[in-house]
C-alpha positions in Angstrom: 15.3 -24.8 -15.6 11.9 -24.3 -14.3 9.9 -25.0 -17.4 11.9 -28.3 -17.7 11.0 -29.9 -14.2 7.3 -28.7 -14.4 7.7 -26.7 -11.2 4.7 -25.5 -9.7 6.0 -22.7 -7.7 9.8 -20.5 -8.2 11.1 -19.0 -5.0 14.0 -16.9 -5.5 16.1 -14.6 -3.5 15.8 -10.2 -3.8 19.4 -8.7 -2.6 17.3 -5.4 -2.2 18.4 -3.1 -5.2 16.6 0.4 -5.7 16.7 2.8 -8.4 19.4 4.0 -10.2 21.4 0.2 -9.1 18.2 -1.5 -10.8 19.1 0.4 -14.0 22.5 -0.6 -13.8 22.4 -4.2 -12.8 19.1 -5.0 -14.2 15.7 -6.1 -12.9 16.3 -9.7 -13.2 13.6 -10.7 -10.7 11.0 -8.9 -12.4 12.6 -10.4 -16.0 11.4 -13.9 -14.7 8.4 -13.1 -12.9 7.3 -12.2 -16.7 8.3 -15.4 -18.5 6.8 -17.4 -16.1 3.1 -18.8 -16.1 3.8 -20.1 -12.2 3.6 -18.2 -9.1 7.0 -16.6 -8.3 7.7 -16.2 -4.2 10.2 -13.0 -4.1 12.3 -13.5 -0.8 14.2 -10.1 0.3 17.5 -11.5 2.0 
């Protein structure tokens, strides 16, 4: 969705996962941060 709306910027929401639960569920934060060429803004809420 980002690449087709030629964002400049992604903000997205953390839910604060650590450890074993980021094994489990996934790092999808990280995931996107990797694909991007953009600045990524990681909020922890």
């Amino acid at each position: 969705m980002v690449k087709g709306v030629d964002a400049d910027m992604l903000v997205v929401g953390a839910h604060g996962h650590t450890g074993l639960k980021d094994f489990i569920y996934g790092e999808t934060v990280n995931t996107v941060r990797h694909e991007l060429k953009i600045p990524v803004l990681v909020v922890n809420v």
